[in-house]
C-alpha positions as CSV (number, residue, x, y, z in Angstrom):
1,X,21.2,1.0,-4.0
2,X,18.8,3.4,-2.3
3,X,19.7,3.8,1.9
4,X,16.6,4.0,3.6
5,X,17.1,4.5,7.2
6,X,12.9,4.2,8.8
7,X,13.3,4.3,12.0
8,X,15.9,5.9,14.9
9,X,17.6,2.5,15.3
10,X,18.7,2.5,11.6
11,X,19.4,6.2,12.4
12,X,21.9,4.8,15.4
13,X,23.2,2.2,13.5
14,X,23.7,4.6,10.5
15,X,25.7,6.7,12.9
16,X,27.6,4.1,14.4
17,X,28.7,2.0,11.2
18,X,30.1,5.8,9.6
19,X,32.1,6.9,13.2
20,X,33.7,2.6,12.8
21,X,34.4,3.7,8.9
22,X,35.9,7.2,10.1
23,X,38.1,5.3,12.7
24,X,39.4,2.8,10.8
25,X,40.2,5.5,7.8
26,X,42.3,7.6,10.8
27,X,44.0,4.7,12.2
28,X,45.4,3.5,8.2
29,X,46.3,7.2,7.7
30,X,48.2,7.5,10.8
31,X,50.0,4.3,9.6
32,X,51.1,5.6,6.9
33,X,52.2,9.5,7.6
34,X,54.0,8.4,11.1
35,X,56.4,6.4,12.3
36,X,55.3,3.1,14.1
37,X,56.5,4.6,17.3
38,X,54.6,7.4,17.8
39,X,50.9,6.1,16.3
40,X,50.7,4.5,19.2
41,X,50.6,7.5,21.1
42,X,48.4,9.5,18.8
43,X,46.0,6.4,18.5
44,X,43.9,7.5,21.4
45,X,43.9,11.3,21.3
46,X,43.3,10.7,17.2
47,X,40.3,8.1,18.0
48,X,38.7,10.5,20.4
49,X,38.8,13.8,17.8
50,X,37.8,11.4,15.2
51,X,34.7,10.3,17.3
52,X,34.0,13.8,18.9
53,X,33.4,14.8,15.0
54,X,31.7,11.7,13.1
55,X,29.3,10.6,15.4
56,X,27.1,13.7,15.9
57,X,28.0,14.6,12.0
58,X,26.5,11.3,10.9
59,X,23.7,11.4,13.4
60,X,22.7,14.4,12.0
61,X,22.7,13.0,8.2
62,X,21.1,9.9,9.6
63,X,18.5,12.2,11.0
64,X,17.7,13.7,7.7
65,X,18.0,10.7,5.7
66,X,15.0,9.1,8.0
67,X,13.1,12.5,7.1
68,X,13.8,12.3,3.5
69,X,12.3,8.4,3.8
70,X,9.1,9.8,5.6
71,X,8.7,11.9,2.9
72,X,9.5,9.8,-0.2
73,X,6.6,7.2,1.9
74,X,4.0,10.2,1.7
75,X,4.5,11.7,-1.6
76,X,4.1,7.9,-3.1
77,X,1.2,7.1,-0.7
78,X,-0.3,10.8,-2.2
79,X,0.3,9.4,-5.6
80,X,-0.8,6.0,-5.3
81,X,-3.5,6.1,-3.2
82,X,-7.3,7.6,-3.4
83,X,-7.8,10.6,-1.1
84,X,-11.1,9.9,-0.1
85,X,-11.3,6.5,0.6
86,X,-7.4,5.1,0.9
87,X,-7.7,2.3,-1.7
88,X,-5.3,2.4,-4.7
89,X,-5.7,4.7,-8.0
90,X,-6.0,3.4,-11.2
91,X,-2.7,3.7,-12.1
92,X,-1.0,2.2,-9.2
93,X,-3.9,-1.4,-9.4
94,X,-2.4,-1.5,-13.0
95,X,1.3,-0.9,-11.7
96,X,1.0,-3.2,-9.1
97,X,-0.6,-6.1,-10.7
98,X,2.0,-6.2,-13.9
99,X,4.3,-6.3,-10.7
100,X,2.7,-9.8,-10.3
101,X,3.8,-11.0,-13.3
102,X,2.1,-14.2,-14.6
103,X,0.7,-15.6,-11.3
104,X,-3.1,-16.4,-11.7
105,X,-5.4,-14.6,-10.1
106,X,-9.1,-14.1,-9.4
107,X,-10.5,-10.3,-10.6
108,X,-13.4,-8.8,-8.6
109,X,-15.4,-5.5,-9.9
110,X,-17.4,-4.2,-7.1
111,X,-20.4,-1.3,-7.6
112,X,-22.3,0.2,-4.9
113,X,-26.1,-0.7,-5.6
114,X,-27.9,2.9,-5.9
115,X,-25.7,4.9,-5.3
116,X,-26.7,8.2,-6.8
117,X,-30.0,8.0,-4.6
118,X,-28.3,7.3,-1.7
119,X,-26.2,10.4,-2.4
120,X,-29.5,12.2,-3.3
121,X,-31.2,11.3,-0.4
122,X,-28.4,12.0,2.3
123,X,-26.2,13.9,0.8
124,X,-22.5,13.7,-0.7
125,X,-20.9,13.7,2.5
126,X,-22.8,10.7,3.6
127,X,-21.7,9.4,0.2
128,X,-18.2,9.8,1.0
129,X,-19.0,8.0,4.4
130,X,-20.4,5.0,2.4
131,X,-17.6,4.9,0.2
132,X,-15.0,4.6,2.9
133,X,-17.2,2.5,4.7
134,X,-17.3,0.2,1.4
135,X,-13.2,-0.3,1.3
136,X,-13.3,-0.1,4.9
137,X,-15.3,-3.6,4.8
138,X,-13.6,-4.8,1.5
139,X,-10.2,-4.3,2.8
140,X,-10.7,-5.4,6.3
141,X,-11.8,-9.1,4.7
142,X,-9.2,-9.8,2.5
143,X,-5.4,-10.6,2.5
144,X,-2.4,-8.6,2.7
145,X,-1.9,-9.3,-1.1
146,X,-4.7,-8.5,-2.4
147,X,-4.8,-5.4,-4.5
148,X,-8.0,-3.4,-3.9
149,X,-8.4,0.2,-6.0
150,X,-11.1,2.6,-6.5
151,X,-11.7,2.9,-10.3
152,X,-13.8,5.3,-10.5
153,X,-17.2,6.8,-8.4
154,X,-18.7,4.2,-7.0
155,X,-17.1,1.4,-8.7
156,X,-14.3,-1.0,-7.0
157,X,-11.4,-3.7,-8.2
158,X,-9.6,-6.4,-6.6
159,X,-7.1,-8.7,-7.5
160,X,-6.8,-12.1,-5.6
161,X,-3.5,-13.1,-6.7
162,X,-3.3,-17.2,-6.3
163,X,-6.6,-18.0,-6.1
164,X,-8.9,-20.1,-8.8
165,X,-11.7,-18.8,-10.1
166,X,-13.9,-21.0,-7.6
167,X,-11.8,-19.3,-4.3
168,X,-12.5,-16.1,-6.3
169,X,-16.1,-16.9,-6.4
170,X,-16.8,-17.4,-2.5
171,X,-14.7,-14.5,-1.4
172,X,-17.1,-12.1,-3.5
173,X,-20.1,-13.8,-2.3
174,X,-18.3,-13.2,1.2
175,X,-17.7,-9.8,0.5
176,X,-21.2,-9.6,-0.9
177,X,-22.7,-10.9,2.4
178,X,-20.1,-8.8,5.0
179,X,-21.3,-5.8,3.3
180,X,-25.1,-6.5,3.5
181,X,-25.1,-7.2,7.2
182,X,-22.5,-3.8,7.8
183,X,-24.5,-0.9,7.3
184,X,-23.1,2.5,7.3
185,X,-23.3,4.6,10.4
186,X,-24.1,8.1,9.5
187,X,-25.0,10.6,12.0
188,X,-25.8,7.9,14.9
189,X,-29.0,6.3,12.5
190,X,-27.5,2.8,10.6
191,X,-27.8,3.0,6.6
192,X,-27.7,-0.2,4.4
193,X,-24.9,-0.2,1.9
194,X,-25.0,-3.0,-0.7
195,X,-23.0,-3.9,-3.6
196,X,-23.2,-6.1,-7.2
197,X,-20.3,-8.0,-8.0
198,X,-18.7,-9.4,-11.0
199,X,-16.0,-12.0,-10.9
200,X,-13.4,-13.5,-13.6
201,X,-10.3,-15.8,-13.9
202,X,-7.1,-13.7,-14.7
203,X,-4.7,-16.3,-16.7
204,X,-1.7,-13.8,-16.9
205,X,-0.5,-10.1,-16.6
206,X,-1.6,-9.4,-20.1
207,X,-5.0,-10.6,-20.1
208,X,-5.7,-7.9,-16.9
209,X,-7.4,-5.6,-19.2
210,X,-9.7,-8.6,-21.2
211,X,-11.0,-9.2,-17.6
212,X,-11.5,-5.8,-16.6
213,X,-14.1,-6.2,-19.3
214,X,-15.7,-9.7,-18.7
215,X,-15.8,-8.8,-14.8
216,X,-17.6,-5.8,-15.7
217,X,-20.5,-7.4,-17.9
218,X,-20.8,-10.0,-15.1
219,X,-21.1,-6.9,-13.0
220,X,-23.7,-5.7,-14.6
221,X,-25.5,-9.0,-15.4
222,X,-25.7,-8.9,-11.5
223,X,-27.3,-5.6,-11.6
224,X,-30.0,-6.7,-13.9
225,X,-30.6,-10.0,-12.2
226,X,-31.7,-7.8,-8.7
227,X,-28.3,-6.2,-7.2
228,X,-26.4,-7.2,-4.1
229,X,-25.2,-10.5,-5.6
230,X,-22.6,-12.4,-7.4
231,X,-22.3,-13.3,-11.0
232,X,-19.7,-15.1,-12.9
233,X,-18.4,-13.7,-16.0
């Protein structure tokens, strides 16, 4: 079992729970090297070395062991998350959604409608604007358990996990509609940011990739039917 100490509570409580240990490991040793008569007069003078030295020893370790936790937090945060824009990588959507198991779920692909010429036209840093802005929007209207990753340039998966394909279809359409009426702010002057969308029933873990697929040619049905809409796949 992996100790993780977070915050400096658990680094007090660390601290505390291995100076009680220390203690009570003095106190049985004394038992057993001295006569009953005189542990009781080393009890206190014993208790007080033993705290003088455990305590600001295991504070210390506590200390570090809260460090190595921040650490371990950003290294898998570096590993699992995209740089640019937050959501998750590739990898870590597929980790995370075999994690699942076989709950059924709603699959949403998201593309940014003209990208390239919005890039063209306003250059890549106001690209990179529009894609934060995108999960920015996408994240901030969906639930804690939703997965939401970055597959790729402009392109964008979620998972709804416990949702029917119906609930599936009105949160795109939502998502859809909250990112038509958000533009993108980009040096003071507003910018609209649109996206297609193409939505599919997941039945289990092992049907993910089969999705991927169907949710992309609904994707793209959406983009040949006129863009900034919903289609079914």
């Amino acid at each position: 079992m992996q100790l993780r100490l977070k915050h400096m509570r658990d680094v007090r409580v660390f601290a505390a729970a291995i100076t009680a240990v220390a203690l009570a490991g003095n106190f049985a040793l004394q038992s057993l090297m001295y006569p009953a008569d005189v542990v009781g007069g080393l009890r206190f003078s014993g208790s007080i070395i033993t705290v003088a030295l455990a305590l600001p020893i295991s504070f210390f370790v506590g200390l570090r062991l809260r460090d190595i936790y921040r650490l371990t937090v950003s290294l898998e945060a570096a590993r699992d998350r995209d740089p640019l824009t937050g959501a998750l990588t590739r990898p870590a959507f597929h980790r995370c959604a075999a994690e699942l198991g076989g709950v059924p779920a709603t699959l949403i692909v998201a593309d940014i409608d003209h990208f390239k010429g919005f890039n063209d036209r306003l250059g890549h840093l106001a690209g990179d604007a529009a894609l934060r802005h995108v999960v920015e929007v996408l994240g901030r209207n969906s639930r804690k358990e939703d997965l939401l990753a970055r597959f790729g340039g402009e392109e964008f998966l979620m998972l709804l996990p416990g949702t029917t394909p119906g609930e599936g279809q009105r949160v795109a359409e939502r998502l859809c509609a909250r990112l038509r009426n958000n533009p993108v702010l980009i040096d003071g002057a507003e910018h609209p940011v649109t996206a297609s969308f193409g939505v599919t029933e997941v039945k289990t873990a092992q049907d993910l990739g089969a999705a991927i697929g169907r949710a992309d040619a609904a994707l793209y049905a959406a983009k040949r039917g006129g863009r900034d809409r919903v289609c079914k796949g």
